[in-house]
N, C-alpha and C positions, 0 to 999 in steps of 0.2 A: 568427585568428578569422575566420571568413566570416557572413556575415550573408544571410537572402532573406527576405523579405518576403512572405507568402502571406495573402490576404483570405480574409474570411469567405466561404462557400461557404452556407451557410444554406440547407440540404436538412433537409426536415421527415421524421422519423419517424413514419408513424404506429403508436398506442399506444390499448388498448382500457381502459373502466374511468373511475374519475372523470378531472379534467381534466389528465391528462400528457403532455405531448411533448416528445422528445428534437430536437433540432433538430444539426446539423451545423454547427461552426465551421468545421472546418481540417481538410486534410489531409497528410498528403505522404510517399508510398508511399515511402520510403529508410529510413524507422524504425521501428521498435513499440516505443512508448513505455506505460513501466511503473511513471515516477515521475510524480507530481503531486500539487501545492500549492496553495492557493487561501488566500491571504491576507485579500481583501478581494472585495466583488461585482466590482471592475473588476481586482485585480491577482493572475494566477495564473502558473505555472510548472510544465511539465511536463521529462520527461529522458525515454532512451531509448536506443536502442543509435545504435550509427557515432558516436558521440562528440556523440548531437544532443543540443539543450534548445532550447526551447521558450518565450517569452514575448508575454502579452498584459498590456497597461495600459489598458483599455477593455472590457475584459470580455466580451472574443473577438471584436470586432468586428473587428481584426485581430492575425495574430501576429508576435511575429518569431522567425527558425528562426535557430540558431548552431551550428555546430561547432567544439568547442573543439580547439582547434591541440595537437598534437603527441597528441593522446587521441581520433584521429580511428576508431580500431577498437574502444574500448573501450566496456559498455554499461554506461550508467548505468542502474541498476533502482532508485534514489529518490532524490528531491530534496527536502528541506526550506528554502522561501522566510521571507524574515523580511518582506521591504518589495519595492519595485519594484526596487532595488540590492543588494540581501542574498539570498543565496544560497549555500547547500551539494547536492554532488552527489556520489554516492555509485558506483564502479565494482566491481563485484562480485569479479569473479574474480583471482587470485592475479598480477598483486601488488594486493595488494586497496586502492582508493584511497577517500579523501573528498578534493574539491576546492572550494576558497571562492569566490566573486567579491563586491567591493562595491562594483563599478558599474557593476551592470545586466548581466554577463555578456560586458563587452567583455575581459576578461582575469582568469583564473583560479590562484589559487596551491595549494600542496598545503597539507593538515594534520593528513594521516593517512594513514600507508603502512604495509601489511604483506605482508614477501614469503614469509611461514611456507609452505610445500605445504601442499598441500589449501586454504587460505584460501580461503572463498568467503562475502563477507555478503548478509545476504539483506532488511536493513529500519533504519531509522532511524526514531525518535519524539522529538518534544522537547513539553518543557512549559515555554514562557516560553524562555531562554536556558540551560537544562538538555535536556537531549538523551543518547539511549543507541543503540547502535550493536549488532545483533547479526548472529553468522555462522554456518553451518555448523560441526559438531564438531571441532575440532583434540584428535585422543588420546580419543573417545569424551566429549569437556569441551565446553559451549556458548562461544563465543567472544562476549564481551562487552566491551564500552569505554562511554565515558561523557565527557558536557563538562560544565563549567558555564559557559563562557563562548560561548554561541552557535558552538559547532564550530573553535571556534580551537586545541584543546588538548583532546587525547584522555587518558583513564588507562586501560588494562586493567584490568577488570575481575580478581581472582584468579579460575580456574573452580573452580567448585561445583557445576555442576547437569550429573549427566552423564546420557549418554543411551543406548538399547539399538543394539544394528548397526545401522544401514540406519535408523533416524531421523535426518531431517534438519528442513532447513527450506525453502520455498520461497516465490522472490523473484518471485514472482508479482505483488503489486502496492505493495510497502512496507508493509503494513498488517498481518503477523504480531505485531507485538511492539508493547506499547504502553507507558510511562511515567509512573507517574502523579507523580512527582516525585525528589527526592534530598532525603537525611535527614543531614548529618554524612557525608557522600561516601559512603553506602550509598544508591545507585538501586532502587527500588520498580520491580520489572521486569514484566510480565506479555506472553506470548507463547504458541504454539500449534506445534507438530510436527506433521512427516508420515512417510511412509514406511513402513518396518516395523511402525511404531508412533505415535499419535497421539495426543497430550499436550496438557493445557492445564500450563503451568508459571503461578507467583508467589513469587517468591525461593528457598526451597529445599522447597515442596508443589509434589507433580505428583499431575495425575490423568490419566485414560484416559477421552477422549472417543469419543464413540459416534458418530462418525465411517467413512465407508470406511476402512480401513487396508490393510496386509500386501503392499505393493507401492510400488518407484520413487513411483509417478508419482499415490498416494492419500493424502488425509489432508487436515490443518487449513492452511485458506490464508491466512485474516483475520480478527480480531481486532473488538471495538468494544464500547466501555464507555460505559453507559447512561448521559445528560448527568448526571445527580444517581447515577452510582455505584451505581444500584439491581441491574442487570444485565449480565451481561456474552454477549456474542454473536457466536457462530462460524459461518464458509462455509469448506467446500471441498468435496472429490468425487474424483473420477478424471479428472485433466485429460486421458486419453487416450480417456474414455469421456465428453465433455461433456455427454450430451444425458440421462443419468443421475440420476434425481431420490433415491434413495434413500439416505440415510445422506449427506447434504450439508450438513446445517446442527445445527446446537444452541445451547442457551442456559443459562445459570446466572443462578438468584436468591438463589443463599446463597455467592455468592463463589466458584466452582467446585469447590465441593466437591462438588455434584452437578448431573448434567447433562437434561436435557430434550430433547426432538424437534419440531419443527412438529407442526401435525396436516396443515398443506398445505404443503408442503418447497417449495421455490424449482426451478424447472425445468430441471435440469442443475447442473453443476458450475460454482462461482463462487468468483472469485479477492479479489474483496474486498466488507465487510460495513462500511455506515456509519448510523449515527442522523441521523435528520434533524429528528427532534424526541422529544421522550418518549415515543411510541409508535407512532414511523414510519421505518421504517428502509430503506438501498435496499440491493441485492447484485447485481454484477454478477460475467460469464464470458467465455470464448469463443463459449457457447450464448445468449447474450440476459441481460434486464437483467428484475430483481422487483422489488415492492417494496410493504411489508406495511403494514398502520394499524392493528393490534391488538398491537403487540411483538413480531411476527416469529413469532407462532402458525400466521400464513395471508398465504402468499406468492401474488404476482396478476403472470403473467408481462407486461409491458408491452411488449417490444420483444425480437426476435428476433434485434438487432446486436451483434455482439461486441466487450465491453470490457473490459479488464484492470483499470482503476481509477478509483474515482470518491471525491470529497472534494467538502466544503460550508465556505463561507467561513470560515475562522477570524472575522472581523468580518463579519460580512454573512450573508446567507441561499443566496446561490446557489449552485446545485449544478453540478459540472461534472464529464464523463469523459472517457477516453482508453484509445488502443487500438491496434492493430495499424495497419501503414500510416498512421501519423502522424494519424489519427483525433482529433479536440478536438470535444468536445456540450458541449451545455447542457441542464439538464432543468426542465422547466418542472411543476410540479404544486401 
């Protein structure tokens, strides 16, 4: 395990509209980091590729960078933190891993290995110490697992939910798939496709969102259910074409059974969509960072920096993102 230490950098973004700014914690050009967790206002956790992760216990006032030993090539694309010592991290590509630490990230064990071809997961969600794991299609099938014990012990899910060619998923920010609990070890799964074809799924109903599709590199990126369950709300786009407003977002208020458009979409293509309260939501990209106060009807672009992913405190109120070149904000509004 190597350890560096990098302080805040505290560059101000400016941000037009009521009072937002994004502010600069941290950087560190060897990474683009794709997972992140925020626990509490001081304790967060980000991941990322070259085998990094990422922690602050102060609430970014400083971090600490690790690479974990022997998984120094692999990219973790999500992490789910439970405490300042709890921690799951997740490696996408085939042999597809999840790895544990519980203390603080000085040494990590495995608790999920799959070397099937093709494996490639794309997102983690837990609720409390229940937690679902999804992947890319193995045989035209969604690759699903599941814990009930905070990631210590995966089950495969049987597949069920299959998909057309060329739909996949993308591990854009961890925030495709979301959890709303487990029933008698049937997980409540809700998640969103791309590609060929772009789907909202929940257990074995799929619909066809009105999203870009019919290409690699278009379709549904993230996920996010309205705090009281009322709504539920999609970002993506054409990651190749960012700057792309049209057919990037949607929303459902009958459970997705039918789907909706902004009437002012989000500006460019965006990899993850989160609630910040009952009717303020942010959504960030590679093209810059929105974010609405009417439910996600009228997107207000704030800041033209690219970031992959952003989360609000499990306990706490603060909001934090992350991005390309080891990038760590704060947003202030």
């Amino acid at each position: 395990m190597r350890y560096l230490k990098i302080f805040s950098l505290f560059l101000l973004i400016t941000v037009t509209g009521k009072a937002q700014n994004i502010a600069l914690l941290a950087s560190n050009k060897t990474v683009s980091l794709r997972g992140l967790s925020v626990v509490t206002d001081q304790v967060l956790w980000a991941s990322g590729s070259n085998g990094m992760v990422a922690k602050s216990t102060d609430g970014g006032k400083s971090f600490q960078w690790m690479q974990v030993s022997n998984f120094e090539k692999r990219d973790f694309r999500d992490i789910e933190a439970f405490d300042s010592n709890t921690a799951i991290i997740m490696a996408a590509a085939e042999p597809a891993l999840i790895l544990k630490t519980r203390n603080g990230g000085k040494s990590w064990y495995k608790v999920f290995e799959d070397s099937t071809q093709g494996m490639f997961l794309d997102a983690m969600d837990f609720h409390g110490d229940d937690g679902v794991v999804i992947g890319d299609p193995i045989n035209q099938h969604v690759f699903e697992a599941y814990t009930t014990d905070a990631g210590e012990h995966w089950k495969i899910i049987i597949p069920k939910d299959s998909v057309a060619k060329g739909e996949a998923f993308f591990a854009a920010s961890g925030t495709n798939a979301k959890l709303l609990g487990i029933d008698n070890q049937n997980p409540a799964i809700l998640f969103v496709s791309g590609g060929t074809l772009s789907r909202f799924f929940f257990n074995e109903y799929a619909s066809v969102l009105p999203l870009m599709q019919g290409k690699e590199s278009a379709g549904a990126n993230s996920i996010a259910i309205h705090p009281f369950n009322k709504n539920i709300y999609v970002v993506g786009g054409d990651f190749s074409k960012d700057t792309v407003s049209q057919m990037n977002a949607c929303y459902s208020t009958d459970k997705g059974r039918t789907w909706q458009q902004p009437v002012t979409p989000p500006h460019g293509y965006r990899s993850c969509v989160i609630y910040l309260s009952a009717e303020t939501l942010l959504t960030c990209g590679t093209s810059g960072v929105d974010i609405s106060y009417d439910g996600g009807r009228n997107w207000q672009l704030i800041s033209t920096e690219s970031f992959h992913v952003a989360q609000k405190a499990k306990k706490g109120n603060t909001v934090f993102m992350a991005g390309s070149k080891g990038k760590i904000a704060v947003l202030h509004f």
